[in-house]
ZANU-730322 format. One record per atom (N, C-alpha, C): residue in one letter; z, x, y. Coordinates in steps of 0.1 Angstrom, whole numbers, plus 5000, padded with zeros to 4 digits. Each point is the difference from the previous one (the first is absolute). Example, Ala and Ser with C-alpha at 12.3 -4.5 7.8 and 13.67 -1.06 7.14 Angstrom:
% ZANU-730322
a507851324943;a500049915012;a500050095012;s499349965011;s500050095011;s500849925011;
This chain:
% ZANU-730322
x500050084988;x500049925012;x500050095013;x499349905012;x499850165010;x501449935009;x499750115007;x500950015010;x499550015016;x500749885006;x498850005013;x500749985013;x500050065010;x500450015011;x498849845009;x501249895005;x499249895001;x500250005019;x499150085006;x499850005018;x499949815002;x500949975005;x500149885003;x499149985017;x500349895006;x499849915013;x500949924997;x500850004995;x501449885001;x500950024993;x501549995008;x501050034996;x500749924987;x500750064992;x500449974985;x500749795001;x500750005012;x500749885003;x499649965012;x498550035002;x499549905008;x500149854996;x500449885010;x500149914995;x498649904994;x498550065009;x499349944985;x499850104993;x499949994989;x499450084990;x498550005001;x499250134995;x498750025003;x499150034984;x499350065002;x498950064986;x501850134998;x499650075013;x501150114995;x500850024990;x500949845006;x501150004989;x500049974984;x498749895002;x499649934990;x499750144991;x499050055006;x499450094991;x500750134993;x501050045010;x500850114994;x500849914986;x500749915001;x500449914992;x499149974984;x498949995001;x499149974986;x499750154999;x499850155008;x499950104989;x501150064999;x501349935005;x501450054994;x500049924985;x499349905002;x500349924986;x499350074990;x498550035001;x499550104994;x500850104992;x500750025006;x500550134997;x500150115007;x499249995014;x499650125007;x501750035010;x500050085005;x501550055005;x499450035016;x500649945007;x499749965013;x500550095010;x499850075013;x500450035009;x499749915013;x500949935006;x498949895010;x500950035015;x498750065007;x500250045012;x500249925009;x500849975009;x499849895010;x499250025014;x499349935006;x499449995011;x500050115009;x498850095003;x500250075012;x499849965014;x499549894998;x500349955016;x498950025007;x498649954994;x498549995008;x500350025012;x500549875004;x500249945011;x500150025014;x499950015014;x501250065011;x501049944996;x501450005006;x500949955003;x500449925010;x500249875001;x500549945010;x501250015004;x499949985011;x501550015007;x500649854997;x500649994987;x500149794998;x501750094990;x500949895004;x501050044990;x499250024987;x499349914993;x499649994986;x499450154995;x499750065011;x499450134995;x500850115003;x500949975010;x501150085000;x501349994988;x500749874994;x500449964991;x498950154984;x498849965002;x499450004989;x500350204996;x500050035009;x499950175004;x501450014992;x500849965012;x501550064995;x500849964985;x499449894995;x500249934987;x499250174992;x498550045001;x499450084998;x500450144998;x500850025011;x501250125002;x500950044987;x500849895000;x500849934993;x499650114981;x498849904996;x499849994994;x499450214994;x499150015008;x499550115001;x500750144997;x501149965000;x501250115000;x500949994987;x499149894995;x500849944987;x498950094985;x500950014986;x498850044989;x499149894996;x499150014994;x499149884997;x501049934993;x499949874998;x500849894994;x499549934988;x500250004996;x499149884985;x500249904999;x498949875005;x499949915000;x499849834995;x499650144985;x499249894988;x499850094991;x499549964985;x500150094990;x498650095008;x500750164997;x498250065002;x499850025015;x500549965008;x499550015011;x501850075013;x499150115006;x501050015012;x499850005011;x500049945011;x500250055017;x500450105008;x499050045006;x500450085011;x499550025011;x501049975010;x499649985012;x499650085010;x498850115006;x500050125004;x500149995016;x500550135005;x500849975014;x498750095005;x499149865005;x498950055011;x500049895009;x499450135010;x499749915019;x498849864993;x500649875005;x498649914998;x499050025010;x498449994996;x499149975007;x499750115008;x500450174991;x499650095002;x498850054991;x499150075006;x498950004991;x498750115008;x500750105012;x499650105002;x501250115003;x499450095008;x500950105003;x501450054994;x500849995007;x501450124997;x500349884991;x500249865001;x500549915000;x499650004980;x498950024999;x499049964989;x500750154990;x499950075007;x500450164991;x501650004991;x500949905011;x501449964997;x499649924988;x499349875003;x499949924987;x499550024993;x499150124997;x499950044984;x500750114995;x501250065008;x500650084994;x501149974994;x500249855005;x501749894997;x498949954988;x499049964996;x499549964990;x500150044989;x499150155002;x499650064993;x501450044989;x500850045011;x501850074999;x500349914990;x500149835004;x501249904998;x499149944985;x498950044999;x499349984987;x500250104987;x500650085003;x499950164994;x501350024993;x501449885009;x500850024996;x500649894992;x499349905004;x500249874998;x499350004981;x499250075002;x499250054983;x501150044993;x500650155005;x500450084994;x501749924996;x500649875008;x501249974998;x499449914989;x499149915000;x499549924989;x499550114986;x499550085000;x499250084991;x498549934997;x499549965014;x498649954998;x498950115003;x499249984987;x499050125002;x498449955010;x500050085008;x498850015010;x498549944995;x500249864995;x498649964992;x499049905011;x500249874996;x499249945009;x500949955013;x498849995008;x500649955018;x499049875002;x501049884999;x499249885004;x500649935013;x499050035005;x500249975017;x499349905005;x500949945010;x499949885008;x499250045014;x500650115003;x499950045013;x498450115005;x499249915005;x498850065004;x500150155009;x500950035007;x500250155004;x500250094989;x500449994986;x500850064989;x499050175001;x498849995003;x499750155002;x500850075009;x500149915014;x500550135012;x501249984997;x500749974993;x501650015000;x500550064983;x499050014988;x500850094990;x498550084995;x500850094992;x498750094992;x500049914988;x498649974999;x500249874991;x499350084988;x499750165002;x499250114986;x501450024990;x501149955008;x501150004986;x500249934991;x499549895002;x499949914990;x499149984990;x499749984985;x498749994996;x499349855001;x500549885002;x499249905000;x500949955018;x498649975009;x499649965009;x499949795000;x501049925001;x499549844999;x500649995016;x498849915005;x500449965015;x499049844996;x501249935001;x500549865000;x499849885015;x498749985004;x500149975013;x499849855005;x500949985004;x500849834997;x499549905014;x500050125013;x499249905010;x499550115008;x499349885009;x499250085014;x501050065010;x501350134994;x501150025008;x499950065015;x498650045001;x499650025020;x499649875008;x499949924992;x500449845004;x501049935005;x500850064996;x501349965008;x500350015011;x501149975007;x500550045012;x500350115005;x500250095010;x500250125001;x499750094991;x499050054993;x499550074987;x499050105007;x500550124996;x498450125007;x498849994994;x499549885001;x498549964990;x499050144996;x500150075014;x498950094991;x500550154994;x500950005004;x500850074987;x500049944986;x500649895000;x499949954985;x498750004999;x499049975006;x499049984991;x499550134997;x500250105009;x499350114995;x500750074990;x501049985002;x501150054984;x499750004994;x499949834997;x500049884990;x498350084990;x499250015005;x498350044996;x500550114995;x501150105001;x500450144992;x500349974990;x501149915001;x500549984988;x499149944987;x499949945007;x498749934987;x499250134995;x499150045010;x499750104993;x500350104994;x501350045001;x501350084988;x500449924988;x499949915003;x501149914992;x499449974988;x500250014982;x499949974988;x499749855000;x501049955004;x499649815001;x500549995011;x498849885004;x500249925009;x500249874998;x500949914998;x500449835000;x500049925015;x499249935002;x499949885006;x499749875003;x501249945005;x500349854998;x499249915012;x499250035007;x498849924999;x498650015001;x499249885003;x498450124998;x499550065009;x500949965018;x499350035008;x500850205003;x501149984992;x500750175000;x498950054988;x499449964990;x499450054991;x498750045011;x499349925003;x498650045006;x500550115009;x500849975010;x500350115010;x500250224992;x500949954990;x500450104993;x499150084994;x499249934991;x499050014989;x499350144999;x499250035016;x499050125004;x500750114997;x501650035001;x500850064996;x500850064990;x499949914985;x500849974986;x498850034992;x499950094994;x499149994988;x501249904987;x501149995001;x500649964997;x500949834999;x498949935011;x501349925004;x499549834994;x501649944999;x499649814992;x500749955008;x499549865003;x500849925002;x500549914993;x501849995003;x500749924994;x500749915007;x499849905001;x500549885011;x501550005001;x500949975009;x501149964999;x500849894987;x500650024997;x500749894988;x501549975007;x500849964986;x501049935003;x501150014988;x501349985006;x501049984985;x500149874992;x498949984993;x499849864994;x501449954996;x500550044991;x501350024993;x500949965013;x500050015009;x501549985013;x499449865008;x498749995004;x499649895005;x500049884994;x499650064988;x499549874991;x501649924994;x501050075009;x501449924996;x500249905008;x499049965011;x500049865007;x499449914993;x499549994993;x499549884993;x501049934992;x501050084996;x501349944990;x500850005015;x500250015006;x501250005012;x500149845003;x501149944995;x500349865006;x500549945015;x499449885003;x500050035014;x501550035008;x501349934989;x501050065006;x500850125003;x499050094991;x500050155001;x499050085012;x499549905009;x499450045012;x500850035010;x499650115009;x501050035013;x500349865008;x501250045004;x500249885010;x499449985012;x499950105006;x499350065011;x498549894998;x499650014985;x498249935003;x500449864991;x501049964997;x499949904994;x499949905010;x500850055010;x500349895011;x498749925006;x498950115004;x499149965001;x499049874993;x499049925006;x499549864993;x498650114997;x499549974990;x498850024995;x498749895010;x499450084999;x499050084996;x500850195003;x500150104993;x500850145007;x498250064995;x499450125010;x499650064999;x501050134997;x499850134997;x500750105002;x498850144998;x500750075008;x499250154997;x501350135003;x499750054988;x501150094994;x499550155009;x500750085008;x499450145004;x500350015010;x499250145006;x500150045014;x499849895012;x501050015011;x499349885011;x499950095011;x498150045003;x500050095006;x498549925008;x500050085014;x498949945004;x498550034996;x500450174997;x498550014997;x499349984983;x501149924993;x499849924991;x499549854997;x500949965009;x500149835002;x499149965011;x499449884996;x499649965013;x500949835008;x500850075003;x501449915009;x499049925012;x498850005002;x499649865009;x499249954987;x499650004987;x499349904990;x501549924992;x501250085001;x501449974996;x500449875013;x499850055011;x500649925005;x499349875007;x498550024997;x499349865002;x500049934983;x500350064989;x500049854990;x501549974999;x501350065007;x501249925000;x500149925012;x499550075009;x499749875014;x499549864998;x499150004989;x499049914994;x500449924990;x500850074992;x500749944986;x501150014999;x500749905012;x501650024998;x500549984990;x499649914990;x500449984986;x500450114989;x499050115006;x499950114990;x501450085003;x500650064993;x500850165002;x499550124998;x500150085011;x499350124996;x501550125000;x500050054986;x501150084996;x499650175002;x500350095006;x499950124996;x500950084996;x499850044995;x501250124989;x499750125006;x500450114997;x499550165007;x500949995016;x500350165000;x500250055014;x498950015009;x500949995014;x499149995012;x499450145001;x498950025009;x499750195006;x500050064989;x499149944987;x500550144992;x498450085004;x500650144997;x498750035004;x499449995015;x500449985012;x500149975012;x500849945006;x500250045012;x501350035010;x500649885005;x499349965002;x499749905016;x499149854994;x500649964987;x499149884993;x500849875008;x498949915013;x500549935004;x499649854997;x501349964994;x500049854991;x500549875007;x499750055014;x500249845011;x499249894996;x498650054994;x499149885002;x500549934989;x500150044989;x500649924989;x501449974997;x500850035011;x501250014997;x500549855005;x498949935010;x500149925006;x500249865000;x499550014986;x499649874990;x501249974992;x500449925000;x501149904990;x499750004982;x498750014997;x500250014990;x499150114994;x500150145004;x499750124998;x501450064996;x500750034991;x500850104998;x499650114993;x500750125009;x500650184996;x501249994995;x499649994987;x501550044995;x500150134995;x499450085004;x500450194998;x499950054989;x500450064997;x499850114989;x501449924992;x499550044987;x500049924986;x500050124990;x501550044994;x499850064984;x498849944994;x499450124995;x499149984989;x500249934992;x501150004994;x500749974988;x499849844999;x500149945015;x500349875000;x498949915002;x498650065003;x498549965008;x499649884987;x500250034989;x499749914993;x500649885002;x501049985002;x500949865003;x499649975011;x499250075009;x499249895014;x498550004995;x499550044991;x499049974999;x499849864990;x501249994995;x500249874992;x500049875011;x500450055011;x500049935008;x498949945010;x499050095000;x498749965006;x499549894998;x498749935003;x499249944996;x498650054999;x499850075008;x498550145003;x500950095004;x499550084998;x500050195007;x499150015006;x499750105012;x498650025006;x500450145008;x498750055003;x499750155006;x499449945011;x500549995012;x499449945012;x499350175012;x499750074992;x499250135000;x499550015013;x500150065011;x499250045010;x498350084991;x499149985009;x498550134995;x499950085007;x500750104999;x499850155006;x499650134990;x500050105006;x500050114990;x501150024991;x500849995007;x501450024988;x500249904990;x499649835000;x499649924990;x499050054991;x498850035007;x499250034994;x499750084987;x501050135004;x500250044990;x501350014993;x500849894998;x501249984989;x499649924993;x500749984987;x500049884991;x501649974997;x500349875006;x501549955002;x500750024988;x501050074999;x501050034986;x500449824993;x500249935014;x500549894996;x499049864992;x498550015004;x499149954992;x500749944985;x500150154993;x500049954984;x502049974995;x500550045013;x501149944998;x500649825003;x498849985010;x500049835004;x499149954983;x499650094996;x499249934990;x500649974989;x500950114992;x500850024994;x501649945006;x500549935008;x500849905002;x499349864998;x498350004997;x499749884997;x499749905013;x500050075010;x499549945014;x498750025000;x499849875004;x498149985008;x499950125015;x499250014998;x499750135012;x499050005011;x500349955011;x499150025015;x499750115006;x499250065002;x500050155008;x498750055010;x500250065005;x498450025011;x499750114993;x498549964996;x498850064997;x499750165000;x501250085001;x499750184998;x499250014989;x499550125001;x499150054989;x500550034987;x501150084998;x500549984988;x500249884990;x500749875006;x499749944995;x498849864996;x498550055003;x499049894996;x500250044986;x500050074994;x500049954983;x501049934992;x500649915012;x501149964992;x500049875011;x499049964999;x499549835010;x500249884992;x500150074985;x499949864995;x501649944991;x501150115004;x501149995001;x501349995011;x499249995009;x500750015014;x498849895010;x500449985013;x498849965009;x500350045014;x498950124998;x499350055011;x499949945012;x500450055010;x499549955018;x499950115003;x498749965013;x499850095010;x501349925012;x500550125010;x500750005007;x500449885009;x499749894999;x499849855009;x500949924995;x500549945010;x501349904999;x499549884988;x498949945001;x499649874996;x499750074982;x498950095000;x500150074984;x501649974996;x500850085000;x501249974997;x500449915004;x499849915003;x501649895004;x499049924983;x498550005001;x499449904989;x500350114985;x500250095001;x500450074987;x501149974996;x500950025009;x501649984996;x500149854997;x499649895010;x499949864994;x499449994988;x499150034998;x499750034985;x500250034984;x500950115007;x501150044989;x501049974994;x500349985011;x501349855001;x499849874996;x498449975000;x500149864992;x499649964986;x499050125000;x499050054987;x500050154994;x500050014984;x500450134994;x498450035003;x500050115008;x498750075005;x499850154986;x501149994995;x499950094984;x501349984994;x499750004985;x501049964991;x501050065001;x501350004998;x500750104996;x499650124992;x500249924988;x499650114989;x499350115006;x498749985011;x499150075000;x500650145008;x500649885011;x501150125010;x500650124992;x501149974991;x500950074991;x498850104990;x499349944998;x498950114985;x499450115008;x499850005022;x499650085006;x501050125005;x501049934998;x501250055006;x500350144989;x500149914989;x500350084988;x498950104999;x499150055002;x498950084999;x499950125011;x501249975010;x500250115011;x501850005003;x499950144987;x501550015001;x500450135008;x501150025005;x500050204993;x499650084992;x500849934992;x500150024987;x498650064995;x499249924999;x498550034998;x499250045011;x500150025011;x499350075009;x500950185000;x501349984996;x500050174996;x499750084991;x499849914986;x499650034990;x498750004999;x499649965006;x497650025003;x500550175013;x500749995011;x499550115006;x500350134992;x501249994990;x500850124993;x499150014991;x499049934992;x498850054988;x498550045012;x500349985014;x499050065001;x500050185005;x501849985006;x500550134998;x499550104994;x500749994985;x499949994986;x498850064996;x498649905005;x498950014994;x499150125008;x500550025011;x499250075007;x501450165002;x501050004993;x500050134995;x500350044987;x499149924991;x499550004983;x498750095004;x499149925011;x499150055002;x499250155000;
């Protein structure tokens, strides 16, 4: 079994969970013996408590030995400047890296094998000729974001690929973009924990939160980040203006991923609730609660190229599914229903759904089941495998 140093973009107890976690988790189950880096901090820094909080928590942590988490897998938190990525500043962060990797091995007794990285800088920040297998894992359009040095990452991002043994990517518009670069690279769509979602379908309704029981049906809900350059908060706030009847539920923290996410326009409405960030553990018991789930999706670049984690987990709770029309998901139209960005498409889809099975159950669940971890680690680890048999 190898042994792999896992360069994250997100912290071990970030409150959502990402591919990161998921993934280090199915090749700890493997068998494989995990080193999982946390976050170096793309980002600038805002001057916002939440990133000041996030630093000193960081500190904290940094100064601590790696921790063990889960069978197989450890954390460690390395003490670098965020949103450094030239000069004196950049020289520091790869020598606390490089250092805090070296020892962090040597207290575990992990041997120098594979480096599967999140992080599109992973050339200018380690010597990546130490390792013998190269996997870089690339989950979104991360110079899409907010405050992100876009052409740095991208120009990184094109090194790496072309270093890197494998390439995995979770949608097609990161595949096309990547591609000229990978003699190497597949796409593997995002999945889900069938197994943890699919415990809302037995969830009785007096095992629902109280918090959503209260609520009268019709409940929409969308589980995740509530961010602007995600959501589109004027297509949100023209079908609750419109359909007072409806409830629109969201789960997920505010600003993730951006500073300054301002939620007046929808905050406005009577029956729009933020109810915040939500243990994992518990998402299934509001999903029991739904009536639709929906991706109410802005079309930008950064949509453009994701494929929503939460898809095959609305599926796999056995919810009907509304979502705007990104590219990743048209092959999957005839288990979900598609809109382009317009108040009226949606308000006639979600009426829809709500009155008529627009797809069977069954069909939901047999799709859900076919995009696990589970099996999306075990297809990328034989292609590993196959291409150093080769």
């Amino acid at each position: 079994m190898a042994h792999i140093v896992l360069l994250s973009t997100a912290d071990w107890d970030h409150p959502l969970w990402t591919n990161k976690q998921h993934v280090a988790c199915s090749l700890a189950d493997e068998g494989h013996y995990i080193l999982y880096v946390e976050s170096l901090g793309l980002r600038s820094v805002n001057a916002t408590s939440k990133d000041w909080i996030r630093i000193f928590k960081r500190l904290i942590k940094g100064l601590s030995p790696p921790r063990n988490v889960y069978k197989n897998i450890w954390v460690w938190s390395p003490l670098v400047i965020p949103g450094s990525s030239k000069g004196i500043f950049l020289i520091i962060n790869k020598f606390m890296l490089f250092f805090g990797i070296y020892i962090a091995r040597k207290i575990l007794r992990l041997r120098c094998e594979w480096l599967w990285t999140y992080n599109p800088l992973t050339t200018k920040l380690l010597n990546i000729k130490n390792f013998s297998q190269i996997i870089y894992h690339a989950v979104d359009a991360i110079q899409e974001q907010p405050n992100m040095p876009r052409e740095i990452i991208e120009s990184e991002e094109k090194k790496l690929c072309l270093k890197a043994n494998n390439v995995f990517v979770t949608s097609p518009a990161i595949y096309r973009r990547l591609k000229p670069y990978s003699h190497n690279i597949k796409y593997y769509s995002n999945c889900c924990d069938y197994n943890h979602f699919s415990k809302a379908l037995n969830i009785k309704r007096n095992n629902i939160p109280e918090d959503l029981m209260i609520l009268k049906s019709p409940v929409i809900g969308f589980v995740g980040a509530i961010s602007n350059y995600k959501l589109d908060f004027s297509l949100i706030y023209e079908l609750a203006k419109n359909n007072k009847m409806w409830n629109f539920v969201f789960i997920g923290p505010v600003s993730e991923g951006e500073a300054n996410t301002d939620t007046s326009l929808i905050d406005s409405l009577p029956n729009i609730h933020l109810f915040g960030y939500r243990p994992y553990s518990v998402l299934p018991s509001y999903c029991a609660g739904f009536d639709l789930a929906w991706l109410p999706l802005q079309k930008n670049p950064y949509t453009h190229s994701m494929f929503p984690m939460k898809f095959f987990e609305y599926l796999a709770a056995g919810l009907p599914v509304v979502a705007t029309s990104i590219d990743s998901l048209q092959e999957f139209s005839n288990e979900a229903i598609l809109c382009e960005v317009d108040y009226k498409h949606f308000e006639s889809a979600i009426k829809s759904s709500l009155t008529t099975s627009y797809c069977d159950l069954e069909l939901r669940l047999n799709l859900a089941k076919q995009y696990t971890y589970k099996k999306r680690t075990q297809s990328m680890l034989h292609d590993i495998q196959e291409l150093i048999n080769a």
